[in-house]
PDB file of N, H, CA, C and O in Angstrom:
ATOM      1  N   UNK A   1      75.813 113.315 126.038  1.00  0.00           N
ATOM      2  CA  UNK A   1      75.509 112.700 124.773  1.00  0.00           C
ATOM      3  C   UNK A   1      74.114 113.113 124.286  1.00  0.00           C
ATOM      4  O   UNK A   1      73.973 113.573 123.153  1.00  0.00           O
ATOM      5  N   UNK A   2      72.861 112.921 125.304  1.00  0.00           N
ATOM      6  H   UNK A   2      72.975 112.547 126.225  1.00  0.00           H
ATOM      7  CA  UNK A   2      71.744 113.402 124.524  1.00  0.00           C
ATOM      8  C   UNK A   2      71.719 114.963 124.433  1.00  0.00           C
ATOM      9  O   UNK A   2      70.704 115.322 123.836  1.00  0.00           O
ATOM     10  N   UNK A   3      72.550 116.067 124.852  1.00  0.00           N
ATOM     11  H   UNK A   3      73.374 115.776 125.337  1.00  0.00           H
ATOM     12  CA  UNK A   3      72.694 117.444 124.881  1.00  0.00           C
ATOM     13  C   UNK A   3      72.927 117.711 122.998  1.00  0.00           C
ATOM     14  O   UNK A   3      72.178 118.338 122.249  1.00  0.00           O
ATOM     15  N   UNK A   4      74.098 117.056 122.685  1.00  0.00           N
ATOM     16  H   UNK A   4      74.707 116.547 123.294  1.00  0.00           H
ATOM     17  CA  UNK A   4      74.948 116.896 121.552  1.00  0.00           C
ATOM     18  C   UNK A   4      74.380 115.850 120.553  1.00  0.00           C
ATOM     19  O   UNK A   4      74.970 115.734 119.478  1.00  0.00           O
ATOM     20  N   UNK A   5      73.454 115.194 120.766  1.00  0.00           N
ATOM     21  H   UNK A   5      72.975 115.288 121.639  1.00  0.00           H
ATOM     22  CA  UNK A   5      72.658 114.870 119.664  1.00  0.00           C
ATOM     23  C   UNK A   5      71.259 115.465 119.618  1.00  0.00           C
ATOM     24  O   UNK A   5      70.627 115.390 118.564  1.00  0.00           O
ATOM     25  N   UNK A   6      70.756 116.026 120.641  1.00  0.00           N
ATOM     26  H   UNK A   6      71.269 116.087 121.497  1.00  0.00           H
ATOM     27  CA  UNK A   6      69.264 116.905 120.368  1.00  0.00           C
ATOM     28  C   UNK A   6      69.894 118.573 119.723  1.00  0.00           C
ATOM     29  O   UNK A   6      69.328 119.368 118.972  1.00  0.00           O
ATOM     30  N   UNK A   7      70.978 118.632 120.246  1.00  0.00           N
ATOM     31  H   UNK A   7      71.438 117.987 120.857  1.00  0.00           H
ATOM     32  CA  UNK A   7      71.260 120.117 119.087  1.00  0.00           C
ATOM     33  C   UNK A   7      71.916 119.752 117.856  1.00  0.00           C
ATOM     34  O   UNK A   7      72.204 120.709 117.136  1.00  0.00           O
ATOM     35  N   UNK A   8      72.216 118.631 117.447  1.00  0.00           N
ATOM     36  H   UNK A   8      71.982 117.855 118.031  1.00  0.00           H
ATOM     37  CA  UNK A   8      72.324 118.371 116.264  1.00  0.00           C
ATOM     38  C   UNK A   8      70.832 118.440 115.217  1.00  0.00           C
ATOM     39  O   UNK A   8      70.774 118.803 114.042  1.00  0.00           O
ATOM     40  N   UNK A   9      69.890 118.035 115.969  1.00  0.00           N
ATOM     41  H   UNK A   9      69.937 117.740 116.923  1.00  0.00           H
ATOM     42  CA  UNK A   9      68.734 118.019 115.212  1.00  0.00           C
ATOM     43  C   UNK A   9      68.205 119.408 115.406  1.00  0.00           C
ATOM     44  O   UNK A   9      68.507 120.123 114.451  1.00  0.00           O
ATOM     45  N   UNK A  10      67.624 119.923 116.185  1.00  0.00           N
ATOM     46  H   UNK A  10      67.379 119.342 116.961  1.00  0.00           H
ATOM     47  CA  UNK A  10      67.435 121.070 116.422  1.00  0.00           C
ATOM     48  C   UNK A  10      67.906 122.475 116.523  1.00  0.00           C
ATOM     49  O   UNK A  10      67.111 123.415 116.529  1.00  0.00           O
ATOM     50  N   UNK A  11      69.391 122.648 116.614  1.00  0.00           N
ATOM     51  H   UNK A  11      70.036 121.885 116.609  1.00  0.00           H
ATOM     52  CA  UNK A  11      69.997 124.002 115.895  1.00  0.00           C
ATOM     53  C   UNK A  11      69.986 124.527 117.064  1.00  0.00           C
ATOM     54  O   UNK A  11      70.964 125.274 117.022  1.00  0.00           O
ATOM     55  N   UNK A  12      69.512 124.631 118.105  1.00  0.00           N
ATOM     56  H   UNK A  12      68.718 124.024 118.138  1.00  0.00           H
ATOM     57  CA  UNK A  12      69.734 125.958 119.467  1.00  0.00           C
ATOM     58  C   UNK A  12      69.570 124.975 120.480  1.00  0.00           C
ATOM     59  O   UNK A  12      69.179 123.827 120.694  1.00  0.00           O
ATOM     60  N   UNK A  13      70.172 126.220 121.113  1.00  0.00           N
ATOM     61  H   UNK A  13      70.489 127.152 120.939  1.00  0.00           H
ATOM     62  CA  UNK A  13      71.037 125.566 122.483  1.00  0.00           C
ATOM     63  C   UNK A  13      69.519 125.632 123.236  1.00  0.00           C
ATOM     64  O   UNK A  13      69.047 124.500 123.331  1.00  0.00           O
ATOM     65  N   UNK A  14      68.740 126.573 123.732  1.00  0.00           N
ATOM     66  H   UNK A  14      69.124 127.493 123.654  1.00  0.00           H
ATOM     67  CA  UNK A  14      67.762 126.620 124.628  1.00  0.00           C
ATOM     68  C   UNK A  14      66.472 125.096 123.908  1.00  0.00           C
ATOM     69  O   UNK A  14      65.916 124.271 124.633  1.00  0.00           O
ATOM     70  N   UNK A  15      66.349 125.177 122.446  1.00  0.00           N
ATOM     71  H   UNK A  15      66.800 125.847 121.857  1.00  0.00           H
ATOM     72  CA  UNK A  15      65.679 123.927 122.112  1.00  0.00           C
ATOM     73  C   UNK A  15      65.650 122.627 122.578  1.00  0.00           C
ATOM     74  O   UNK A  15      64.748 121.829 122.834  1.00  0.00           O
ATOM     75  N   UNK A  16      67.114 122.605 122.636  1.00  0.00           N
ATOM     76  H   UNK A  16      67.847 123.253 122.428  1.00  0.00           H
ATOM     77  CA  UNK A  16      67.896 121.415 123.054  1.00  0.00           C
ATOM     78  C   UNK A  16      67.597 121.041 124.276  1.00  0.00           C
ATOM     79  O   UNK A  16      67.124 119.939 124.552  1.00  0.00           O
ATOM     80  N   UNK A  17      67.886 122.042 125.183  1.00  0.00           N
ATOM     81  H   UNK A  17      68.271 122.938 124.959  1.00  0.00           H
ATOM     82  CA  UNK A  17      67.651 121.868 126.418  1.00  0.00           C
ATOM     83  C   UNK A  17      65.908 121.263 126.874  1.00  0.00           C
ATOM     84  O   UNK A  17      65.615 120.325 127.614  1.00  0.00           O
ATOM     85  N   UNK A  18      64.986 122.209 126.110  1.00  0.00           N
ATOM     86  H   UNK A  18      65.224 122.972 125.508  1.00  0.00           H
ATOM     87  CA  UNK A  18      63.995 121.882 126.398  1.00  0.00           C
ATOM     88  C   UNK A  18      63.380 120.465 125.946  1.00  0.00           C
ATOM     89  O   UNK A  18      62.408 119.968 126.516  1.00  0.00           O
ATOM     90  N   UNK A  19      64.100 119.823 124.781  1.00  0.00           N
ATOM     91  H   UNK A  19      64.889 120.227 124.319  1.00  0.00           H
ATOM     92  CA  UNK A  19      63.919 118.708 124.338  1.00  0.00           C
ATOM     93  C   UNK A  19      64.844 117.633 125.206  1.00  0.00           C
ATOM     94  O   UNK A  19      64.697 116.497 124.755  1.00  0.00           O
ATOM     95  N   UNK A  20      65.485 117.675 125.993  1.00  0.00           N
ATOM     96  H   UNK A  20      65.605 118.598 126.360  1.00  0.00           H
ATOM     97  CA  UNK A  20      65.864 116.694 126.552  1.00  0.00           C
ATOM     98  C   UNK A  20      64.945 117.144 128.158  1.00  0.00           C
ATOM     99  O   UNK A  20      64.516 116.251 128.888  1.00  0.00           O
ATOM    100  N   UNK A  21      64.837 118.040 128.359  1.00  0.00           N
ATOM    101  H   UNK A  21      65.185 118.765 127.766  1.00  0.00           H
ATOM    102  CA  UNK A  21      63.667 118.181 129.633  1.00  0.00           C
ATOM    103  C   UNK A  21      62.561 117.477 129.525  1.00  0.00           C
ATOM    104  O   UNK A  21      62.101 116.795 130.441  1.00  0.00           O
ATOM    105  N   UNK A  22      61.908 117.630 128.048  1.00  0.00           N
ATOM    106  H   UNK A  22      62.281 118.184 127.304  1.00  0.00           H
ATOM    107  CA  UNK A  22      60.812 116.766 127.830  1.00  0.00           C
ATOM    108  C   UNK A  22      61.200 115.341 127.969  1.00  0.00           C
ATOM    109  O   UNK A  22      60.604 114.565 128.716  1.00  0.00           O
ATOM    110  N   UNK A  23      62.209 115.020 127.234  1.00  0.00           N
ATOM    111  H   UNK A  23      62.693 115.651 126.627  1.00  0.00           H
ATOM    112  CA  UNK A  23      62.924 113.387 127.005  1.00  0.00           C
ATOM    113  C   UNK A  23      62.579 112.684 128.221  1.00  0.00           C
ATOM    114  O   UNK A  23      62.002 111.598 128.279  1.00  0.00           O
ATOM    115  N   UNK A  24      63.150 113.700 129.603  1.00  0.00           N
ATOM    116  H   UNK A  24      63.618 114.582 129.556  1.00  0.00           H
ATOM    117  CA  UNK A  24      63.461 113.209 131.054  1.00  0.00           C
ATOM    118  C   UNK A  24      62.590 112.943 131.561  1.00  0.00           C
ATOM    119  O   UNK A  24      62.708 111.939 132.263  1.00  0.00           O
ATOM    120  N   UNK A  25      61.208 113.628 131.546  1.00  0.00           N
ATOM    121  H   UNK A  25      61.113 114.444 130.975  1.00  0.00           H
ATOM    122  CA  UNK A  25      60.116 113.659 132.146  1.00  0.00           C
ATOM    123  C   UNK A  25      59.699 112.226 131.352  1.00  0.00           C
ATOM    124  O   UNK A  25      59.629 111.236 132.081  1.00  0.00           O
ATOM    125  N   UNK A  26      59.435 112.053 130.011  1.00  0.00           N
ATOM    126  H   UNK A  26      59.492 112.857 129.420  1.00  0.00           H
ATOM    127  CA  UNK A  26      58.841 110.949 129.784  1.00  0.00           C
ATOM    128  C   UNK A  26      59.462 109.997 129.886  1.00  0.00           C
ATOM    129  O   UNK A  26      58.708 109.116 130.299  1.00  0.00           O
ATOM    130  N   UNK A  27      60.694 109.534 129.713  1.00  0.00           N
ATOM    131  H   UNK A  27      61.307 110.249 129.378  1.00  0.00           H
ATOM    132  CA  UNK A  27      61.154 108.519 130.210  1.00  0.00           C
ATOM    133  C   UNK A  27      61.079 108.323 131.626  1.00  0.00           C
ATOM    134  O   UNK A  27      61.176 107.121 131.874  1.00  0.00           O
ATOM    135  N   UNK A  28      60.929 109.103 132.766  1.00  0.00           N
ATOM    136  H   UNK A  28      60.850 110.079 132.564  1.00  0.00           H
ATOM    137  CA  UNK A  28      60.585 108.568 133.964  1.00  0.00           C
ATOM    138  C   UNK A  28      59.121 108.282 133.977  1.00  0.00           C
ATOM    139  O   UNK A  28      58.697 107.333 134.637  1.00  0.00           O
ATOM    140  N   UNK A  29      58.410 108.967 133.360  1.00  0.00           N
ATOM    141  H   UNK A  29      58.754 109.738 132.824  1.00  0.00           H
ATOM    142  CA  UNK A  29      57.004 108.275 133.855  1.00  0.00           C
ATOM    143  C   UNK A  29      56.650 107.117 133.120  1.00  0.00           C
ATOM    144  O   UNK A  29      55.754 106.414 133.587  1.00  0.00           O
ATOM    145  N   UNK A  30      57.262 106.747 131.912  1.00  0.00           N
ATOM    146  H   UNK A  30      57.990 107.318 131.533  1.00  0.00           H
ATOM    147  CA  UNK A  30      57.157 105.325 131.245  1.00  0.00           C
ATOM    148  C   UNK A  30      58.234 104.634 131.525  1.00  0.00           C
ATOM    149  O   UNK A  30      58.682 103.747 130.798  1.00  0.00           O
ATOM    150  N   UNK A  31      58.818 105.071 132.817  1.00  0.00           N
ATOM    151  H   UNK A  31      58.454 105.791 133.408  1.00  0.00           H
ATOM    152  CA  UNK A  31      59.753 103.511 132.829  1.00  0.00           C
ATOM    153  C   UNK A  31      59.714 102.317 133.086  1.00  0.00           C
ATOM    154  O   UNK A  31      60.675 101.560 132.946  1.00  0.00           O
ATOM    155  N   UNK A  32      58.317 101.910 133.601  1.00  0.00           N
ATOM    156  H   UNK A  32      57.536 102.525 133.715  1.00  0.00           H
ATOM    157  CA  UNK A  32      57.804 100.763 133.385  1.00  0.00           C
ATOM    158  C   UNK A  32      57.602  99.969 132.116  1.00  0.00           C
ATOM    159  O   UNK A  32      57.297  98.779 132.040  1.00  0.00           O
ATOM    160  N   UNK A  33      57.798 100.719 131.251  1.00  0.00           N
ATOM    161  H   UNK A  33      58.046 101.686 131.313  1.00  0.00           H
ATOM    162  CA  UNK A  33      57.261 100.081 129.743  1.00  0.00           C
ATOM    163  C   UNK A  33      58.428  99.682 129.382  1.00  0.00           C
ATOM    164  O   UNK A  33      58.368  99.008 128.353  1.00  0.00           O
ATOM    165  N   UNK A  34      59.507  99.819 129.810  1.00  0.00           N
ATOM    166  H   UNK A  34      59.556 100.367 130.646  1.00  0.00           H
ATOM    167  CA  UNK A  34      60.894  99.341 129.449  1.00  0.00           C
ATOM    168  C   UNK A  34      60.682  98.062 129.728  1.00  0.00           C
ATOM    169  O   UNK A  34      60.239  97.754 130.834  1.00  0.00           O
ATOM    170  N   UNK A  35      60.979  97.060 128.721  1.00  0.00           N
ATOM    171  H   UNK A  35      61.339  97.310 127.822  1.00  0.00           H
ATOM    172  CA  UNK A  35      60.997  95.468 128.589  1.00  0.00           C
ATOM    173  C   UNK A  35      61.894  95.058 128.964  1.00  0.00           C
ATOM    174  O   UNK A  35      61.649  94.148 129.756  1.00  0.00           O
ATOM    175  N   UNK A  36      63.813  95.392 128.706  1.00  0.00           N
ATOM    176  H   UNK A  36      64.012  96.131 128.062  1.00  0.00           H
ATOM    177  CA  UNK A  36      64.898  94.914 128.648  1.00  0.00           C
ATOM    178  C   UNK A  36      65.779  96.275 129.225  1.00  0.00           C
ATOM    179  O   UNK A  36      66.295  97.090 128.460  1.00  0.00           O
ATOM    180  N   UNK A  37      65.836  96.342 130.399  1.00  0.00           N
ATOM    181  H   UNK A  37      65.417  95.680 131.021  1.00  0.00           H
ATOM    182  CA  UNK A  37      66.973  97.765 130.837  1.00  0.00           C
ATOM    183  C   UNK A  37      68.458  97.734 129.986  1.00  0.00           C
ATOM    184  O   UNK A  37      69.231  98.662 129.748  1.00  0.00           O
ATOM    185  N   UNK A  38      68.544  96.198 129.605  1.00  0.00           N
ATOM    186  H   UNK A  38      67.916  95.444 129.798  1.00  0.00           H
ATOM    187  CA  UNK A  38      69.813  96.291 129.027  1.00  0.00           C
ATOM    188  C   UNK A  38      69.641  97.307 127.354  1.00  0.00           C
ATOM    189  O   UNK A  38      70.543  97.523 126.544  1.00  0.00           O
ATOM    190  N   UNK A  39      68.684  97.605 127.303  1.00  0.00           N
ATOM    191  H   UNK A  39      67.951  97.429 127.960  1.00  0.00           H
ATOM    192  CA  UNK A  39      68.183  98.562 126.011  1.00  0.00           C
ATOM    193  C   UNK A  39      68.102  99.904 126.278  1.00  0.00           C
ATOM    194  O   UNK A  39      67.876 100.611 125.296  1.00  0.00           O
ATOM    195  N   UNK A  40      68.266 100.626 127.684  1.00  0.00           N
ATOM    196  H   UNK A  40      68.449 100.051 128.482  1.00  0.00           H
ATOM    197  CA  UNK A  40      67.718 101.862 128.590  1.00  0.00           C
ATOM    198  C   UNK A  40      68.304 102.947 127.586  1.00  0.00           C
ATOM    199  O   UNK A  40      67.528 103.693 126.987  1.00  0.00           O
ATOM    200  N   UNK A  41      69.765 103.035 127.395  1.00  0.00           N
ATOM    201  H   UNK A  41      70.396 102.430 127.881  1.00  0.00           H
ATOM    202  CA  UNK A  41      70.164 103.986 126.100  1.00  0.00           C
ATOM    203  C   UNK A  41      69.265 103.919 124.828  1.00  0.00           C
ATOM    204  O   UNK A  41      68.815 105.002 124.454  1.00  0.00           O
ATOM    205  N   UNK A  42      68.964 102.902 124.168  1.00  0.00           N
ATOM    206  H   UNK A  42      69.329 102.023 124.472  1.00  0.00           H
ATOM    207  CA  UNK A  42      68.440 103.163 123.138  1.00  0.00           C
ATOM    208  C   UNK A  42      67.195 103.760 123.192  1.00  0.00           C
ATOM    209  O   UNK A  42      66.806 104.600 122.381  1.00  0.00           O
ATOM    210  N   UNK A  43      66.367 103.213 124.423  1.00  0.00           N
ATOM    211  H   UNK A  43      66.682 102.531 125.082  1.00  0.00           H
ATOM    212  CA  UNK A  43      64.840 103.407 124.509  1.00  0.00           C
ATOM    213  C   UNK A  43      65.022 104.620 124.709  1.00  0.00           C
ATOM    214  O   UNK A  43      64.195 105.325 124.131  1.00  0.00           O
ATOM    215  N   UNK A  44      66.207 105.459 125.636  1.00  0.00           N
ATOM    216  H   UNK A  44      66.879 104.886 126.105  1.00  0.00           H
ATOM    217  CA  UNK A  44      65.729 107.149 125.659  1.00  0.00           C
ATOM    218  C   UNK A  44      66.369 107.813 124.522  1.00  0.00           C
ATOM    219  O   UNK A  44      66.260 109.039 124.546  1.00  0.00           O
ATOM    220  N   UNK A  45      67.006 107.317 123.535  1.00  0.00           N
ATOM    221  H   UNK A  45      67.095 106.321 123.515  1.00  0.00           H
ATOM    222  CA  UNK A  45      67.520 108.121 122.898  1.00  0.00           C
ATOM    223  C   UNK A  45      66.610 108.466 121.734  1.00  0.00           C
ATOM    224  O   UNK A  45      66.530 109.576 121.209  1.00  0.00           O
ATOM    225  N   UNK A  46      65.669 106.947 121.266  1.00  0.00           N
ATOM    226  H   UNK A  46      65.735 106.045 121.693  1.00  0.00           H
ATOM    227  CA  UNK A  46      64.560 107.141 120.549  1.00  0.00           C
ATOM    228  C   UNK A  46      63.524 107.955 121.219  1.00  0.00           C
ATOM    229  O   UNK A  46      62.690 108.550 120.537  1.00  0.00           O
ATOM    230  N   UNK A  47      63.522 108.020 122.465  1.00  0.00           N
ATOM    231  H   UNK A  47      64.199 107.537 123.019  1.00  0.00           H
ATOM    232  CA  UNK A  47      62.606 109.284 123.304  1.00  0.00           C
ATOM    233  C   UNK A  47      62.905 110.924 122.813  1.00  0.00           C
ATOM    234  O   UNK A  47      62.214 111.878 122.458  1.00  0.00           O
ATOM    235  N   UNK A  48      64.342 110.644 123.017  1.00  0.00           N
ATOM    236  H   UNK A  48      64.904 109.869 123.306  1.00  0.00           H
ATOM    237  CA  UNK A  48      64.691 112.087 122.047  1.00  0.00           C
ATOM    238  C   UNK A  48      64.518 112.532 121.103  1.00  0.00           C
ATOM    239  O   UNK A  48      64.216 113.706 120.888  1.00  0.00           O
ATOM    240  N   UNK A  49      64.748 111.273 119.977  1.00  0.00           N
ATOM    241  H   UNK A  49      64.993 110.319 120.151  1.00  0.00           H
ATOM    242  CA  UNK A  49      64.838 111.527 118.737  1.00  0.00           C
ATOM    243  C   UNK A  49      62.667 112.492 118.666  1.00  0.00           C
ATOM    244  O   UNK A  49      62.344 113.658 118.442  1.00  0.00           O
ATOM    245  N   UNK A  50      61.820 111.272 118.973  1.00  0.00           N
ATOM    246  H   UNK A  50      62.082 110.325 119.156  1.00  0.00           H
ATOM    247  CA  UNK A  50      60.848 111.491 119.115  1.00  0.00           C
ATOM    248  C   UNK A  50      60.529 113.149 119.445  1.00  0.00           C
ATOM    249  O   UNK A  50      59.949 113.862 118.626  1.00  0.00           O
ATOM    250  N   UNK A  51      60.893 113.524 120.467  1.00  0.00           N
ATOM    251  H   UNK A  51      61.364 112.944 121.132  1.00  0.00           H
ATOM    252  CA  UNK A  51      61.128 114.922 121.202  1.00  0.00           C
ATOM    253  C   UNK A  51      61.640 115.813 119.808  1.00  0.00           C
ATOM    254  O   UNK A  51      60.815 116.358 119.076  1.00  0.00           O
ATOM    255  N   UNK A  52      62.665 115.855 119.636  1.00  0.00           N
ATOM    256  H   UNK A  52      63.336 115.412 120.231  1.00  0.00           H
ATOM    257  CA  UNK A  52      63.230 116.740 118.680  1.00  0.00           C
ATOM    258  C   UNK A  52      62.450 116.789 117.773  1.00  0.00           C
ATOM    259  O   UNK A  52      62.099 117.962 117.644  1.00  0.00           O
ATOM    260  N   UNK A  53      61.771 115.881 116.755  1.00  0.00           N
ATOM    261  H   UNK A  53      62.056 114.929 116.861  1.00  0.00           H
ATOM    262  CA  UNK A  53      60.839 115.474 115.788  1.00  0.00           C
ATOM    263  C   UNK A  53      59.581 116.727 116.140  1.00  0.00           C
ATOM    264  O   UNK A  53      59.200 117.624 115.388  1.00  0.00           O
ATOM    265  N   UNK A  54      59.170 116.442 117.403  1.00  0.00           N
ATOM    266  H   UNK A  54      59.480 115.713 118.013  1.00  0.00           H
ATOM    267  CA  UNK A  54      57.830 117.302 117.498  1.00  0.00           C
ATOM    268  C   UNK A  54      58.153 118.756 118.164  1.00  0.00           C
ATOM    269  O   UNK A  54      57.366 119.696 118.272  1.00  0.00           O
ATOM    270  N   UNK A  55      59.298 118.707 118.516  1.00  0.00           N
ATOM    271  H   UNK A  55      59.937 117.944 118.428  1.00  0.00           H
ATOM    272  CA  UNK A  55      59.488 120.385 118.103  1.00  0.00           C
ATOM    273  C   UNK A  55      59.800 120.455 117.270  1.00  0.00           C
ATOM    274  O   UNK A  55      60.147 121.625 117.428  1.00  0.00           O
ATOM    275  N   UNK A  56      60.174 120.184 115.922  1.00  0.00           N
ATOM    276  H   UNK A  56      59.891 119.233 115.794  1.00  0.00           H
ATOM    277  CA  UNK A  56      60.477 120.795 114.552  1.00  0.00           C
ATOM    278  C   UNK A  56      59.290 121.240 113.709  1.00  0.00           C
ATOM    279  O   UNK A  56      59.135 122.228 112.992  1.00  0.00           O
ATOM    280  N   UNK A  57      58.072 119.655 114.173  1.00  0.00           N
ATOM    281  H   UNK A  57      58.198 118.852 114.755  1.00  0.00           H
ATOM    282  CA  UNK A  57      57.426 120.106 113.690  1.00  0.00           C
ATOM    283  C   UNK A  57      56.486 121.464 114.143  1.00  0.00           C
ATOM    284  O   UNK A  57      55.917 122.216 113.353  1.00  0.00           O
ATOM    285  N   UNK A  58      56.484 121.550 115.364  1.00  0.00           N
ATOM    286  H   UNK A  58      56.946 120.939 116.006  1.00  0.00           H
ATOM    287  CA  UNK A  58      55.480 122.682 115.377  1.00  0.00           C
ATOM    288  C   UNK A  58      56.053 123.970 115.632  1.00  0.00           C
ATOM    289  O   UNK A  58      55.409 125.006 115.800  1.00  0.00           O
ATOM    290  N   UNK A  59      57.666 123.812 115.659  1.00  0.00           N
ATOM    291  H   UNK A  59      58.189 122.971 115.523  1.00  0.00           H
ATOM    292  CA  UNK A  59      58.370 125.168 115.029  1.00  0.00           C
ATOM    293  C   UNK A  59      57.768 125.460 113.490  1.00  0.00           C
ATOM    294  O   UNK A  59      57.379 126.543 113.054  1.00  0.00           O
ATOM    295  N   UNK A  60      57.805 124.300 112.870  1.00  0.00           N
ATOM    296  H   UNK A  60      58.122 123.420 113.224  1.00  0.00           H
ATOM    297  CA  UNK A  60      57.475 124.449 111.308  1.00  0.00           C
ATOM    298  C   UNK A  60      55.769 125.379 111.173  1.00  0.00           C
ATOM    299  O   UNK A  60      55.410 126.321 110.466  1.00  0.00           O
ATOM    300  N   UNK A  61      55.014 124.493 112.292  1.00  0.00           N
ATOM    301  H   UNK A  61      55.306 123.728 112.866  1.00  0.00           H
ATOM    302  CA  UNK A  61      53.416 125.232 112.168  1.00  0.00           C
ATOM    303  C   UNK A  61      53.394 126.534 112.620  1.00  0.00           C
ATOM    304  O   UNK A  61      52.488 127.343 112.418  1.00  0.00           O
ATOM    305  N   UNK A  62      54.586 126.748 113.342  1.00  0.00           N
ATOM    306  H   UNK A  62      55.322 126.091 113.507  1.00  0.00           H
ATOM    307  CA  UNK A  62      53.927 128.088 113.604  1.00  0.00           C
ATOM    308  C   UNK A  62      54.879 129.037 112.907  1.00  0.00           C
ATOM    309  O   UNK A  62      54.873 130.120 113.492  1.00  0.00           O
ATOM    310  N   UNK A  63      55.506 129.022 112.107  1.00  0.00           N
ATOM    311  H   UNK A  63      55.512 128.142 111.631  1.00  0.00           H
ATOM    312  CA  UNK A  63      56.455 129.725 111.271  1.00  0.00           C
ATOM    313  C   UNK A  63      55.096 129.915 110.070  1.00  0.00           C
ATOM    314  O   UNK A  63      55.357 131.020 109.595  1.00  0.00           O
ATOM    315  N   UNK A  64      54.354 129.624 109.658  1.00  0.00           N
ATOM    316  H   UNK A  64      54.142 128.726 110.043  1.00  0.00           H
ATOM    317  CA  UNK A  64      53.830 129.551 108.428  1.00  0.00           C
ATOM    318  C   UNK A  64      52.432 130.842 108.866  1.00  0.00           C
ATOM    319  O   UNK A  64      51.602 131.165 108.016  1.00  0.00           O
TER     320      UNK A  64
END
């Protein structure tokens, strides 16, 4: 599921990948900050969303 929604935002397969690598790493080292585990999907998926967001943008900075 997060494979198939980070290449929805991002367009390539290797992006994708690297944006849910990032996802993984930060959600394990902030998993303490998780308040309610019964939320654990949402909290990483907004981790992703987050992820995808900042590779677009600095695909965007360095395209220019």
């Amino acid at each position: 599921m997060l494979y198939y929604k980070a290449l929805s935002y991002v367009g390539k397969k290797e992006d994708a990948l690297d944006v849910i690598q990032e996802t993984s790493c930060k959600a394990f080292l902030s998993i303490g900050k998780l308040r309610n585990p019964k939320y654990f999907s949402t909290w990483l998926f907004r981790i992703l969303i987050h992820e995808c967001y900042r590779l677009i943008k600095n695909r965007n900075r360095h395209s220019l």
